[in-house]
N, C-alpha and C positions, 0 to 999 in steps of 0.2 A: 509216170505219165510222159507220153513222148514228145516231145518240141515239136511246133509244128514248120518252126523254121528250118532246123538241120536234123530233124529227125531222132536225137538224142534221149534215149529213156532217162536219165538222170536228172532230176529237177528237185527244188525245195521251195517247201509252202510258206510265202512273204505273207500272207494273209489270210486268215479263213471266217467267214460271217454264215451265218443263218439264214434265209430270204424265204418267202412263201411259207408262213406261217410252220417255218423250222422243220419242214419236208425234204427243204433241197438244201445244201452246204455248197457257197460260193468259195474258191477256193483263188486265191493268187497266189500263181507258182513262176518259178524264175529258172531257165533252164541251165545248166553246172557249165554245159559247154560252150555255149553264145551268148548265154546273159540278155535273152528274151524273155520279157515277160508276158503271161499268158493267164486267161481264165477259164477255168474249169469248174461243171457244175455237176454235183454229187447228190442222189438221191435213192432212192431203197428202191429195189427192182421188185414190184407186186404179181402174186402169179393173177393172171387174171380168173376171176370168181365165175362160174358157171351156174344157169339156169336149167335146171331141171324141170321142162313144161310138163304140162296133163298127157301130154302122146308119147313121154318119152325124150324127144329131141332134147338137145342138150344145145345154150345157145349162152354166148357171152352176158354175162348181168349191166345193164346201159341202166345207170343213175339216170339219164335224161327220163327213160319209159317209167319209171318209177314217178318220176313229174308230171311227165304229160298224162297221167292217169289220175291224179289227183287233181290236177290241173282243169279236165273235164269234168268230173266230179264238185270242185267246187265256185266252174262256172257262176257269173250272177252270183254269187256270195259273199256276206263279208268278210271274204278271207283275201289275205295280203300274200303276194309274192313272196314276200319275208318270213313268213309263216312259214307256209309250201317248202319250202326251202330250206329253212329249219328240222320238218318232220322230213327231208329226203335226205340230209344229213343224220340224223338220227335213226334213220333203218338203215342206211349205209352202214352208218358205223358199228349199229347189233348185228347187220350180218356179217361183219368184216369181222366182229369180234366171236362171233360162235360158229363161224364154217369158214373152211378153209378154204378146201376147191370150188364143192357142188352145194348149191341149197336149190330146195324144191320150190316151184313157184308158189303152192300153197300157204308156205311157210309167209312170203314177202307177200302177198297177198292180204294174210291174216294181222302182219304188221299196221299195214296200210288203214285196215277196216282200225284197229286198234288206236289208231293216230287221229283218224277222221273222226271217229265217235269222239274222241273228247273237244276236236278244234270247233266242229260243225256239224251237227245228225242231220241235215238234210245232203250237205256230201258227200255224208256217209251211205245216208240209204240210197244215195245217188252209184256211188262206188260198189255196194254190197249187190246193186238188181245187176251192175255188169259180171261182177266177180263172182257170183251164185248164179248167174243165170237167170235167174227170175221169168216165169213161162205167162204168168199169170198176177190177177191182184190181187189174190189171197197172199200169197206169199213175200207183197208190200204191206201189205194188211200183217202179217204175221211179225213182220219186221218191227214196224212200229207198234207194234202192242207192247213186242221187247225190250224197245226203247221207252216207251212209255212206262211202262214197269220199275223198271232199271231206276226211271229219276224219280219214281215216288219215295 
């Protein structure tokens, strides 16, 4: 690591800690040839994940949109922030953990409906008439007989 004082690549680590839920490594290093000491923060360089939409396009995956979609969904509900937030960590991390580059919006879509159904069914069929489209109320009607079904 270079000094930022005299520019010297030679330095050794006085110190090293964990910070930010052991993502990043805090590093205190002391430069060989001024005897500056300096900190440095160490973390895993992620490639970023891509969304494969309905048209094709291909668009960077934003955890926020993943929220603010639930977020609408379980408007007026009793559902907590902390919740919400929980299930966006939790598709996060299945899809971090089964695709590497591209996952198709279907797929995060299908999460969501699976997360909602069990937090809340009315934010759920709230989320399902935006993510299917829903032309009609038969096909609210269809919904809830599913659900209705499901919990007998």
């Amino acid at each position: 690591m270079r000094c930022p004082r005299c520019k010297e690549d030679n330095s050794r680590v006085v110190d090293s800690r964990s910070v930010a839920e052991r993502s990043v490594i805090r590093r205190r290093r002391e430069c060989l040839k001024c005897f500056m000491r300096f900190t440095t923060y160490e973390r895993i360089e992620e490639t970023p994940l891509r969304v494969i939409k309905k048209s094709g396009e291909r668009v960077r995956f934003e955890r926020g949109r993943v929220l603010q979609g639930m977020l609408r969904a379980a408007e007026k509900r009793p559902v907590s922030m902390e919740q919400l937030e929980a299930v966006t960590d939790r598709i996060e991390g299945q899809i971090q953990g089964d695709y590497d580059r591209e996952v198709p919006s279907s797929v995060i879509g299908s999460l969501i409906m699976d997360e909602l159904r069990e937090l809340d069914q009315v934010a759920y069929v709230r989320f399902a008439s935006v993510y299917r489209e829903f032309t009609d109320v038969d096909q609210f009607r269809d919904e809830l007989e599913t659900l209705e079904s499901e919990g007998e």
